[in-house]
C-alpha angles and dihedrals in degrees: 000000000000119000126176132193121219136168137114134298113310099007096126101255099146093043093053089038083055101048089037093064096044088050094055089052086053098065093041098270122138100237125181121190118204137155150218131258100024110029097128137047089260103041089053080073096044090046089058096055093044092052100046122119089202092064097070091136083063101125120222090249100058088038082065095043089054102054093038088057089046090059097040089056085043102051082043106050100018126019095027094065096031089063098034087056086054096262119154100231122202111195125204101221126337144171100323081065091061089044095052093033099040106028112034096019093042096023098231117160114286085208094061092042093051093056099046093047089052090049101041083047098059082195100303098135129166121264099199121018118198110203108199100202125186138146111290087238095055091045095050098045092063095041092053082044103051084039092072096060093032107124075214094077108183094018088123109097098131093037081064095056115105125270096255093059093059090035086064093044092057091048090047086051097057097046089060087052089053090041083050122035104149084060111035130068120187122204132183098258088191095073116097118283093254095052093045096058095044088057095044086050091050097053100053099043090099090065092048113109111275096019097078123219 
């Protein structure tokens, strides 16, 4: 099984990442946790690239380059052979971010997109997709606010971006939920930590192994 979590800025995608994967051990299930960008040695360096505040000449292109080749490196070294040895593997953010980042928020070609992400991919494609959705002013406020204590300083560079960029990233977000509801489930990533884990758990209890699907 292969779940990713997805949503703006300060949704609480890597916490419930985190809480997802020791929920599934605890029930006997292989789970693997893993990101994008950085899963893997190399992509540390590319994350950090990507991440950088100091990068703002970085063109969308090469913005696009840089996380496709994240993800090639990382099916490759990573979810590919996670999935291949029976783990149950919980992505923090995959193709659907590029797709909503690159293509609605930059306006790079969805063709393009489309075809990268299919390559980078190798066929590795998410099962189950949790959108954590929640007002861009609710989502930005704890990232800034996570960011000053952050032992990444400068590692905004898309926190800095406008509110209309991450305005049009939310709404991105939710259209690929409407073009694909058997994969997508969204979630109301404002509610409280606790509350939020319980519902992502819940939903997924009728995937788990013995409860059918």
């Amino acid at each position: 099984m292969f779940i990713t979590l997805e949503g703006i800025e300060g949704c609480g995608k890597s916490t419930q990442a985190s809480r997802l994967v020791v929920r599934l051990k605890a029930t006997g299930i292989p789970a693997l946790l893993t990101l994008e960008p950085g899963g893997t040695r190399v992509g540390q360096g590319i994350r950090k690239i990507l991440l950088d505040a100091r990068n703002r000449d970085l063109s969308p292109l090469a913005e696009l380059l840089l996380y496709e080749a994240d993800r090639a490196q990382h099916v490759a070294e990573v979810i590919g052979p996670a999935l291949k040895r029976g783990a149950w593997v919980v992505c923090d953010r995959y193709f659907d971010a590029t797709t909503v980042y690159q293509g609605v928020a930059r306006g790079l070609d969805p063709e393009l997109i489309g075809l990268l992400n299919e390559r980078a991919s190798d066929g590795a494609r998410p099962d189950i997709t949790l959108l954590l959705d929640c007002p861009v002013h609710v989502g930005l406020g704890r990232a800034l606010s996570r960011n000053e204590t952050s032992s990444e300083k400068g590692q905004d560079r898309f926190e800095r971006e406008k509110t209309a960029f991450h305005e049009a990233v939310r709404e991105g977000y939710l259209a690929l939920a409407r073009e694909e509801p058997g994969r997508f489930i969204v979630v109301d990533g404002a509610m409280s930590e606790d509350l939020l884990a319980d519902r992502i758990f819940e939903r997924l209890k009728p995937f788990l192994p013995g409860k059918g699907s």
